[in-house]
N, C-alpha and C positions, 0 to 999 in steps of 0.2 A: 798562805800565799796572798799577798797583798796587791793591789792597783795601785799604780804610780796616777796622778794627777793627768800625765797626759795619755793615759790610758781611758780617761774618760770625757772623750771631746766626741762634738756632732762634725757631723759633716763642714767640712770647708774649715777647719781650725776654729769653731767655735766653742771657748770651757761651756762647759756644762755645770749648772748649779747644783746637780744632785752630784756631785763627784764623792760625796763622801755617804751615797747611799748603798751601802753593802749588808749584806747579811747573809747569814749561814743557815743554808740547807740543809734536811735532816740528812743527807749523808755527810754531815760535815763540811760540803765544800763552800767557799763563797758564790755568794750568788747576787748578780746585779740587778739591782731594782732601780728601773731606770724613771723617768720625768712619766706621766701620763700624757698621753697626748691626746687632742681632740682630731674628732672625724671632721671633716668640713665638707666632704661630700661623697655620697655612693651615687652608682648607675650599676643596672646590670638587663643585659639583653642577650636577645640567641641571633646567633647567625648562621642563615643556611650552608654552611661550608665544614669543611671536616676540621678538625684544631689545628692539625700542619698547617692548612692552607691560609687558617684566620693567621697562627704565628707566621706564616710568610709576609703578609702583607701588613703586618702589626707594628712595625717601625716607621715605617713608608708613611700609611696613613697619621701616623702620629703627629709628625712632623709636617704635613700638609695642612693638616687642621689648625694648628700651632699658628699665631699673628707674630710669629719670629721674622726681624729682618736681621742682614749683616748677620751670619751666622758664620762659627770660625771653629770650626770642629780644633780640638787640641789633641785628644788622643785618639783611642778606640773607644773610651767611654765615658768622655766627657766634651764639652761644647759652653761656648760663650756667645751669646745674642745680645738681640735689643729687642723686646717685648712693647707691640705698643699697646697701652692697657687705656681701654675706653671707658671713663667715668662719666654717665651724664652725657653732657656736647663736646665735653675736651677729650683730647688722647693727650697723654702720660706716657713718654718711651722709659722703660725700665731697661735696666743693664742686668739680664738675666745669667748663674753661672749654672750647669746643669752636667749630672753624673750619673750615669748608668750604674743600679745596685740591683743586689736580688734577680738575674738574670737566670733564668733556670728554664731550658729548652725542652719542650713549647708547653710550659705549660705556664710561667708566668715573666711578668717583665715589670721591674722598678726603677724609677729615674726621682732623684732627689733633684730638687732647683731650689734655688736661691734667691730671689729678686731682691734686688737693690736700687735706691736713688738716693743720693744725699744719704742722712742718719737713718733713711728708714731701711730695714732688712726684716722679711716675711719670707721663712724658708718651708715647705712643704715638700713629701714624699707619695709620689702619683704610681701606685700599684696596680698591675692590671694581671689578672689571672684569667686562667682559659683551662676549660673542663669540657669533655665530651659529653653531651646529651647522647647522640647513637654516631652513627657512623658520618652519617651528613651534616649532620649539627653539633654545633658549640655553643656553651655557653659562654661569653665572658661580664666577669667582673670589675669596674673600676674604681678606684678609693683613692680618692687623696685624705693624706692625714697632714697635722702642721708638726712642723720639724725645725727642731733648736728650740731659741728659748721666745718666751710670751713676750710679748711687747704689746705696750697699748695702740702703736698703730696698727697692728696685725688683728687686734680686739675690734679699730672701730673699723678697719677696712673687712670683718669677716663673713657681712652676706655678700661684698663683693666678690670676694673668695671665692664663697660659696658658689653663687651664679654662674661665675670665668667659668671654675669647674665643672660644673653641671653641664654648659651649653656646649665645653671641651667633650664633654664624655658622649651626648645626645649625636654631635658631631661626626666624632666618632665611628658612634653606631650604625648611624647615617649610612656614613660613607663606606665602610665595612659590608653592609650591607646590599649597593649599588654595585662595591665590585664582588661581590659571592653570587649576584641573583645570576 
């Protein structure tokens, strides 16, 4: 049982350079061995609130934290923005496209995005999991990882990456926070 070529694209129609990375498991079946990909950022904090009540407001907040303008929702789980990305003194509006994956109720939530301007395309997968500490408390988890393929500009923009993500997730926590107490 083989994989056709477009059986092995990223997100948003992008081929994939390992398309012909297959191999067979000891039960005989094929098995995909996909690109490595880098972390670019963890956060992880507790919130006073039970995990329903953090997954209730886990979207919500998301989206408020988020420097999205001209937002155009397209389905149930995808969305097209304008990201303004602050480098230094200038802002950079990005043509953001963004799709709900890994959805799994209440205990985790993934949104893959896209950013785009001109040639450059830096795509990343922003996963957020959520675990009960006890009955009033939650833990959650945040990770973005980079998704699709390496590019050099995705190399030299990647503390900025880093950063975006970090102060998204800090955010977040923040705000998660103020509405639990």
């Amino acid at each position: 049982m083989g994989f056709s070529n477009s059986d092995w694209r990223y997100a948003y129609g992008l081929p994939c350079f390992w398309a012909d990375s297959r191999a067979k498991c000891c039960s005989g079946r094929t098995m995909v061995i996909g690109p490595p990909r880098r972390t670019i950022a963890q956060r992880q904090f507790v919130v006073g609130a039970s995990q329903r009540r953090v997954w209730s407001l886990l979207a919500a907040v998301i989206f408020q934290q988020l420097p999205l303008e001209k937002v155009d929702i397209v389905g149930l789980d995808s969305f097209n923005a304008v990201l303004k990305w602050r480098i230094g003194f200038i802002s950079f509006p990005f043509h953001v496209e963004g799709k709900l994956v890994d959805v799994s109720r209440p205990s985790s939530y993934g949104c893959v995005i896209l950013v785009k301007r001109g040639p450059m395309r830096l795509g990343v997968k922003v996963a957020i999991t959520l675990r009960t500490v006890d009955e009033s408390k939650a833990e959650v988890f945040c990770t973005a990882i980079e998704e699709g393929k390496r590019t050099i500009m995705g190399w030299v923009l990647r503390g900025q990456q880093r950063n975006f993500a970090l102060n998204m997730f800090d955010s977040i926590g923040v705000r998660l926070q103020q509405l639990c107490s």
